[in-house]
N, C-alpha and C positions, 0 to 999 in steps of 0.2 A: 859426525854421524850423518849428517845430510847425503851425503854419498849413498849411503846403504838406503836413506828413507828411500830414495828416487827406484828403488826392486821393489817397495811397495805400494804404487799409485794410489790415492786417495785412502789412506788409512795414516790417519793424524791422532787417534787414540788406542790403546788395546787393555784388553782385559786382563788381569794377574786376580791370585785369589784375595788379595785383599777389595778389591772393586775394580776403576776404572786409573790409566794414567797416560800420558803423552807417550807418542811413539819415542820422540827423540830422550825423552829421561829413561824411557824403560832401555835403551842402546847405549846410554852413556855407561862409558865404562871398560865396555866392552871391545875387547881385540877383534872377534869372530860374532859373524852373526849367521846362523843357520835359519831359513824362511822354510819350517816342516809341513808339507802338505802329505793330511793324511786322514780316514776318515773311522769311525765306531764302526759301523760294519764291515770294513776289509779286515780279512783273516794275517792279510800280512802284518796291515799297519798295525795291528794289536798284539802282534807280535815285535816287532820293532821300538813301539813306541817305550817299554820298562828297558829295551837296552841302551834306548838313547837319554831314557832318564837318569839311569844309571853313568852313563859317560857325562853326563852334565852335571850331576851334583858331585862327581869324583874332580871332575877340571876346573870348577867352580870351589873348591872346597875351600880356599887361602883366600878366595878374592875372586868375584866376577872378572872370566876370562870369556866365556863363551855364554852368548845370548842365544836363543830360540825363539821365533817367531811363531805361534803355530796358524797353518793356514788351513782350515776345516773344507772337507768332502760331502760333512752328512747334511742328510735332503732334511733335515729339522733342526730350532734349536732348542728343542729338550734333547737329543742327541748330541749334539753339539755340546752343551754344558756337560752334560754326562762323561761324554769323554775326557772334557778338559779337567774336570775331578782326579784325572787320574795322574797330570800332568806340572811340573815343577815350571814352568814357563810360562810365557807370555803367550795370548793369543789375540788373533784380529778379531773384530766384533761379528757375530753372525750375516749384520747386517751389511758389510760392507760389500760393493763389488767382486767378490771374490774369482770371478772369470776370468776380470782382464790380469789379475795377480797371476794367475794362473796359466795364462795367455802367454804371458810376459818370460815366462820362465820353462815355454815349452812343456809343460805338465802334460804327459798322456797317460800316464800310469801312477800309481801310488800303492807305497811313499814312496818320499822324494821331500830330500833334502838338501838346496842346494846351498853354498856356504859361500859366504863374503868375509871381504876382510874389513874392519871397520873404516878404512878408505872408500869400500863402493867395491874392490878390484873383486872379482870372482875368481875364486879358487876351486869351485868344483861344481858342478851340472846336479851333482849328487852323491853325495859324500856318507849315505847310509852304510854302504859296504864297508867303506874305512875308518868311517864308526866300531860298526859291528867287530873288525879285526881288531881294532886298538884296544874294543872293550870287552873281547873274550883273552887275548894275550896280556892284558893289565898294561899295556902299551902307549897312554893316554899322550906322556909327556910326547911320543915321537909325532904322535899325531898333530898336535900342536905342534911341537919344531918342523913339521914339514910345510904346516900351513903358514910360521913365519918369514919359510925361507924367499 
């Protein structure tokens, strides 16, 4: 999992609803890791965000297969929390650098979800759209086998 930590500079712990836990325990496991930047007040990401939760607790259902990072937009973190209320994953902490993550990965618009494979290898720039198709066609497995192959 060190491969995938090195897309999140300086983020060594993240947030889940039970409290606080190490980046690399919250990735273990995991085939795929999606880094979701996206914020409370964008009209899209609020609309994106119940379908990609919906695709993750469907591919996740037998066993952690795909991990979620989420990496927050909003300018507070009583927004921030608020969002994350609504959210089956992991998130980085308010406080962290969140620019240069952001930096890192070419962020100019949101969302934007780009995906890893738990190697480090990058499979997609941003992978929302072939979310969204896999998860109005009930199409989950292919999405996965495409991201195996």
């Amino acid at each position: 999992m060190q491969a995938v930590i090195q897309h999140l500079p300086g983020v060594t712990k993240v947030f889940t609803k039970d409290g606080e836990m190490s980046l690399d325990e919250a990735l273990t496991g995991a085939e795929f890791v999606g880094i979701y930047f996206s914020a409370h007040w964008c009209p899209p990401c609020r609309g994106f965000t119940p379908v990609l939760a919906q695709f993750y607790e469907e591919v996740n259902k037998d066993g952690k297969v795909f991990e979620v990072i989420f990496v927050t937009s909003d300018r507070d973190e009583a927004s921030f929390k608020e969002y994350f209320e609504l959210m089956p994953w992991k998130a980085v902490p308010f406080d962290v650098e969140r620019a240069t993550i952001k930096q890192m990965h070419g962020v100019q618009g949101i969302p934007m979800l780009p995906v890893f494979k738990a190697d480090g290898t990058k499979l997609s720039d941003n992978a929302r759209g072939d979310v969204v198709q896999a998860q109005s066609d009930g199409k989950h497995a292919d999405l996965l086998a495409k991201w195996k192959a």
